[in-house]
N, C-alpha and C positions, 0 to 999 in steps of 0.2 A: 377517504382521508388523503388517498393520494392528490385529486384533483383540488381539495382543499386547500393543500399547503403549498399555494402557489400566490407569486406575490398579489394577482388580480383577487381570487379567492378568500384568502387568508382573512383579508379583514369584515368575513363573513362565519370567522369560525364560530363567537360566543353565540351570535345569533344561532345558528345551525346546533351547537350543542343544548340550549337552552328547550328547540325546538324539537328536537331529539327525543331528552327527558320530558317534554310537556307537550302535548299535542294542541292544548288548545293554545299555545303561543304562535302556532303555525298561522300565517296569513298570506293572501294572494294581493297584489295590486289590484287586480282584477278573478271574481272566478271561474273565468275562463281557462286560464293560467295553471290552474289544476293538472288538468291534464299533461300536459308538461312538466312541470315544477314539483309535481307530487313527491316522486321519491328523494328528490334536496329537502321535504321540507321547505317548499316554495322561495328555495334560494339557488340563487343563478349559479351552477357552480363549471358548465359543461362549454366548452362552445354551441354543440350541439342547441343546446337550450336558445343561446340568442338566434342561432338560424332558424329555429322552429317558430321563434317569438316573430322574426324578420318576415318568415314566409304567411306565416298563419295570421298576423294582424296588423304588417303594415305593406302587405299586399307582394311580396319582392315573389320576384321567381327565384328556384334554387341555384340558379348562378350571380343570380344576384346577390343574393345569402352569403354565398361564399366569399364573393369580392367583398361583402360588408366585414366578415368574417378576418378574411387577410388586410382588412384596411386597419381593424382595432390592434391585428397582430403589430404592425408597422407604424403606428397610430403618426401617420403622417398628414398636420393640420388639415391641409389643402383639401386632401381627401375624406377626412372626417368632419370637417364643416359640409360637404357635402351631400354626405351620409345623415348629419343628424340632420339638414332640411327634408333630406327624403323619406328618412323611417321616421321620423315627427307626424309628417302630412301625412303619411301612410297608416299612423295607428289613430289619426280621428279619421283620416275618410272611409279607411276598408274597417279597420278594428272598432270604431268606434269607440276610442279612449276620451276622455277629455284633458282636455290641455295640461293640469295639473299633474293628472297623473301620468301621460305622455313624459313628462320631465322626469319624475321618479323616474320610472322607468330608464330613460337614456342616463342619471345619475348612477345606476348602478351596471348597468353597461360602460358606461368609462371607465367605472372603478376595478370593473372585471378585464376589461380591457389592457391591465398593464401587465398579466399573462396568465391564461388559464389553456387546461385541457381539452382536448378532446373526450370524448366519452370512450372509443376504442382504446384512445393512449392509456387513459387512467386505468380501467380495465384491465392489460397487456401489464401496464407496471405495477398495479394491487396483484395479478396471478402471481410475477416474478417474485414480488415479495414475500408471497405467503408460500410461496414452493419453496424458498431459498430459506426464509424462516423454520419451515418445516424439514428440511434436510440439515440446518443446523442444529436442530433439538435433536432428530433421530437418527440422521450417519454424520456426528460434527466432523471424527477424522477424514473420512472421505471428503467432505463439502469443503472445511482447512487445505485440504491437500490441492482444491481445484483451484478455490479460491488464490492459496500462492503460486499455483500456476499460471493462472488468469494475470496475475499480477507481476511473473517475472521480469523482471528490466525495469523494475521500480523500484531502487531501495530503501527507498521511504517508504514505501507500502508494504514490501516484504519484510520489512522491522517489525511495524505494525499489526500484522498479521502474526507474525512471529509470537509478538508481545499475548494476542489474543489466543495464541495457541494455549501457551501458558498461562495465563488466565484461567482457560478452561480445563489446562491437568495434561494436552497433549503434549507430547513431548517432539521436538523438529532436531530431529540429529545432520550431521553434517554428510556430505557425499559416501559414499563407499562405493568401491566396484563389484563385490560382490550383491548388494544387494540395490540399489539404486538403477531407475530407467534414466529417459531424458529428461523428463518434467519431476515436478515434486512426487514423492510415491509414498501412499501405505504400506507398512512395513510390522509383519509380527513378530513382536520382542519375544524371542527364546526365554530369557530371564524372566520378565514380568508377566507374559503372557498377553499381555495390554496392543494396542496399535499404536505405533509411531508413524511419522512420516521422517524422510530421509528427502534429502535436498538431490536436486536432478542433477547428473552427470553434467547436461546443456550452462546449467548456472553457475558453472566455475568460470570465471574470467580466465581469458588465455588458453580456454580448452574448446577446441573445435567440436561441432555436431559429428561431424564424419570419423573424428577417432570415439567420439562417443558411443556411435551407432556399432561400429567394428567391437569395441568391448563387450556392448550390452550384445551382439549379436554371437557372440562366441560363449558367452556365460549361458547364453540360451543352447546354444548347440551341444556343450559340453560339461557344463556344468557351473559351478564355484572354484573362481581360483584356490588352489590349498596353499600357495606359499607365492613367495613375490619370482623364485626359477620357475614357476608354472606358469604366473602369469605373465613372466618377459618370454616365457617359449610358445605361447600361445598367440601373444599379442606381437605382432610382428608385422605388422602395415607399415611402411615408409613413413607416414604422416603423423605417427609414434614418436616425437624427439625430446628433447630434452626440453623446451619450453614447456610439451604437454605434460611429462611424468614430474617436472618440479611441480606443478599447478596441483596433480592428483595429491603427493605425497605430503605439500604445505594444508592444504585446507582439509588433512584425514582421509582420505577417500583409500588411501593404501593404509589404514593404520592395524588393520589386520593381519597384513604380509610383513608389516617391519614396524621399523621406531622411527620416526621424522627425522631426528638428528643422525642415527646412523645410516640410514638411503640417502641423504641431502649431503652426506660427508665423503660416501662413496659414491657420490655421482654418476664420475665418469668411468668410474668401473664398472654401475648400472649398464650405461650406456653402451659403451665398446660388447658387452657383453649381449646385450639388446641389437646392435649394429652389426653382429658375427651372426647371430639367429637370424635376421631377415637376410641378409645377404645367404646363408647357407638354403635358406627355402626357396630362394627367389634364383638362384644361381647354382645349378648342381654339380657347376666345373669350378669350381670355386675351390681355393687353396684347402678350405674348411669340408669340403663334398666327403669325402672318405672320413671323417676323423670324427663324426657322430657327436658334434659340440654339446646338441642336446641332452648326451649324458653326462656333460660335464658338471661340478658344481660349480654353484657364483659363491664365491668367497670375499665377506664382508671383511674390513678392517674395523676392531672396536673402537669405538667414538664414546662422546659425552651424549645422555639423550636431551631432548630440543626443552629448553625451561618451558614451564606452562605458559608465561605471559607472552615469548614469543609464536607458540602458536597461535593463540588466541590475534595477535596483530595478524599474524598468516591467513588466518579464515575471513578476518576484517577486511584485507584489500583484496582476496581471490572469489567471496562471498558477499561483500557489502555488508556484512553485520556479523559478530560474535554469535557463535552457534555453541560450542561443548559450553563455554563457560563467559565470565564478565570479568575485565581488570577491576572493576571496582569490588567483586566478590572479598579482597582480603583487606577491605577497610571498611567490615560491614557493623563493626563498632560505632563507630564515625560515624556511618551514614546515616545509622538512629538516632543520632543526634541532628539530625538535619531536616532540613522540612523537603519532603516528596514533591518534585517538578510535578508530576498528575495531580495532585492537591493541590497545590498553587497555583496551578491552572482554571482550577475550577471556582478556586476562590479570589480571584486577581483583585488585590485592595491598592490603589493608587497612591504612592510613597510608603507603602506599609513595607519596613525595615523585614530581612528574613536573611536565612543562612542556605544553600545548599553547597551538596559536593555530587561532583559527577566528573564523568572523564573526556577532556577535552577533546572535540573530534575534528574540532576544526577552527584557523584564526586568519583573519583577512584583515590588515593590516591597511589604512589610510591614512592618507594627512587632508588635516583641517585648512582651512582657509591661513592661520598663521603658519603654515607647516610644521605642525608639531604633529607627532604619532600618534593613533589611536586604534582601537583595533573592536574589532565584531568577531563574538566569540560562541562556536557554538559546543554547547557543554549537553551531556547528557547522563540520565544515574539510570536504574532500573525500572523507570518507571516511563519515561517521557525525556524529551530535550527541549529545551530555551536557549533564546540569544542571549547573550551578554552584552553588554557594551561597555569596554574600559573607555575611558575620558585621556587625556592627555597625561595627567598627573600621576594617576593609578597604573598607566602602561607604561610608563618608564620607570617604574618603583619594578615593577613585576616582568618586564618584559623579557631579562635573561632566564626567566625560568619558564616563561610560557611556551610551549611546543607540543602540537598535538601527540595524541596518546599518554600524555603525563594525565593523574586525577588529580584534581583538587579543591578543597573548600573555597566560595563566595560569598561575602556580606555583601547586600546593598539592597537599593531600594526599587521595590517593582513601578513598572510603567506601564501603560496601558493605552494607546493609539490607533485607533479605527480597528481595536479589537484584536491587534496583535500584543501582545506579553511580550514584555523582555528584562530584563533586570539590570540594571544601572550601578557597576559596582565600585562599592567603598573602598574593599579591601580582599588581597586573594593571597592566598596561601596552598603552598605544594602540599599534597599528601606523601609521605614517606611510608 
């Protein structure tokens, strides 16, 4: 199947299926060919196969083969005018083809010619497939969890991935320091009993490997932080500042030791307080050496705590994607009235009128040849994202309310251009 679905291949699939289910549909050019040809179902699908065809009936040695081989890859005329005088003469005077069928034969060598496999390749990529198939049926969390590690530094992948988690019922929680490594990790939910995966220390934006490794290496040595004084008197590396502890605290990673808005309000109390611990470990002559700071407490001032929708922006730009929750979750009224970007994708009808709502993630903003405004909008709901494209008209009617992270509903009409979607709209409207 692998070697099949390749563009040279491909349009040998109905034959090969047909031949598959019916045996006696199976034919050879020649049956000689047999033995070669046998397990295609006497269809060319291998490179392998034309080398065998090239050595065995139009006489080539096997390096010969090969350069025939690398010419169809390259299919550079020069070279394959060639080629087809040589393996022509070759299959009447060694093979004994006749002329007719000589041509067949080279007609479905060009056609395979525009890319097929090797036998090894296909092989190598059928094993990957059915092991990766098979660790997704029987360890998904584990295989999810490689999977978005294989994939970190893509946030269009790791959405996607995300998305498929869910799908499938796994649930991807946001950083934590207590239980989180570098890369993505299996994690067993106390509550549910079930396996999660927890997002890697590594994949916060603005948070270095080497304070990461210092964390995860001291949770190894000692334990679970029990409170956020434990783990500023633990964690006490120079490389520890304020850029890295806003990073932990915004995207959850500390939401076990405190509340967002109250660490993010005491900052720099964290800090001084954090900046007296490593200087007292690091410096034993130090103002602080006798006064035992470590038994001190850190004393918060009360704050307001952080609204939901602003965390969820905090995990968006520290994470590249919404992890606890969705802004569109509290217009999920609304969004049933709306038609699903994944469904519309599937079904893209050219000018067919439709509504969605999704939350804007992004607007890029051009002028047309008249200089008027227009802008490319990328929208997305829970399911998938589409472009948009306001016209000139529609962008100045709307344009004081467009700015990313607002949701909002879209009428217009779909488009469809070498296979890209995008929607073309009429009319937009903020969701409140």
């Amino acid at each position: 199947m692998v070697a099949l679905y390749r563009p040279g291949p491909m349009a040998f699939i109905p034959d090969y299926i047909e031949r598959k289910h019916n045996p006696d549909k199976v034919k050879y050019l020649d049956d000689r060919f047999k033995e070669i040809l046998e397990q295609s179902y006497g269809i060319l699908m291998y490179q392998d196969d034309i080398m065998l065809l090239a050595v065995n009936f139009a006489g080539y040695s096997w390096g010969e083969a090969d350069k025939f081989r690398k010419a169809m890859g390259k299919k550079i005329p020069e070279i394959m005018k060639q080629q087809y005088a040589k393996f022509t003469k070759g299959c009447q005077e060694v093979g004994g083809l006749s002329e007719k069928k000589t041509q067949e034969l080279w007609e479905q060598i060009e056609t395979f010619a525009a890319y097929g496999f090797n036998k090894a390749h296909a092989a190598s990529y059928g094993l990957i497939a059915y092991l990766t198939s098979y660790f997704k049926a029987n360890y998904p969390v584990l295989y999810m969890a490689s999977v978005l590690t294989a994939e970190s530094g893509d946030v269009d992948k790791v959405a996607e991935m995300v998305s498929e988690c869910k799908r499938m019922g796994i649930n991807v929680l946001p950083p934590d320091v207590n239980e989180s490594f570098s890369d993505f990790t299996v994690i067993k939910n106390e509550e549910t009993g079930k396996e999660d995966i927890r997002f890697g220390l590594t994949t916060i934006k603005n948070f270095g490997e080497g304070i990461a490794k210092i964390i995860i290496d001291e949770r190894k040595r000692a334990g679970k932080f029990d409170s956020l004084e434990n783990f500023l008197k633990r964690v006490t590396d120079r490389s520890f500042n304020k850029r890295s502890f806003e990073a932990l605290v915004k995207c959850g990673a500390m939401d076990k030791l405190g509340e967002r808005g109250q660490m993010l309000a005491n900052l720099d109390e964290i800090l001084n307080y954090s900046k007296e611990l490593s200087r007292e470990s690091s410096d034993q002559n130090s103002l602080f050496a006798g006064s035992d700071i470590a038994a001190e407490h850190l004393k918060l001032a009360i704050s307001e705590p952080a609204p939901e929708m602003e965390k969820l922006v905090w995990e968006k730009e520290l994470l590249g994607l919404y992890v606890s929750g969705h802004p569109l979750e509290q217009f999920k009224e609304k969004l049933e009235k709306a038609a699903k970007i994944s469904d519309i994708k599937k079904d893209a009808r050219e000018g067919f009128t439709t509504i969605i709502a999704g939350h804007l993630d992004d607007i890029r903003v051009i002028r047309t040849k008249k200089g008027d405004e227009m802008a490319f909008i990328k929208i997305s709901d829970l399911t998938d994202s589409l472009e948009i494209v306001a016209f000139p008209k529609v962008f100045e009617k709307n344009k004081e309310h467009l700015e990313a992270g607002k949701c909002v509903a879209i009428k217009g009409k779909l488009s469809k251009k070498n296979d890209e979607i995008s929607l073309l709209a009429d009319a937009i409207k903020i969701l409140e």
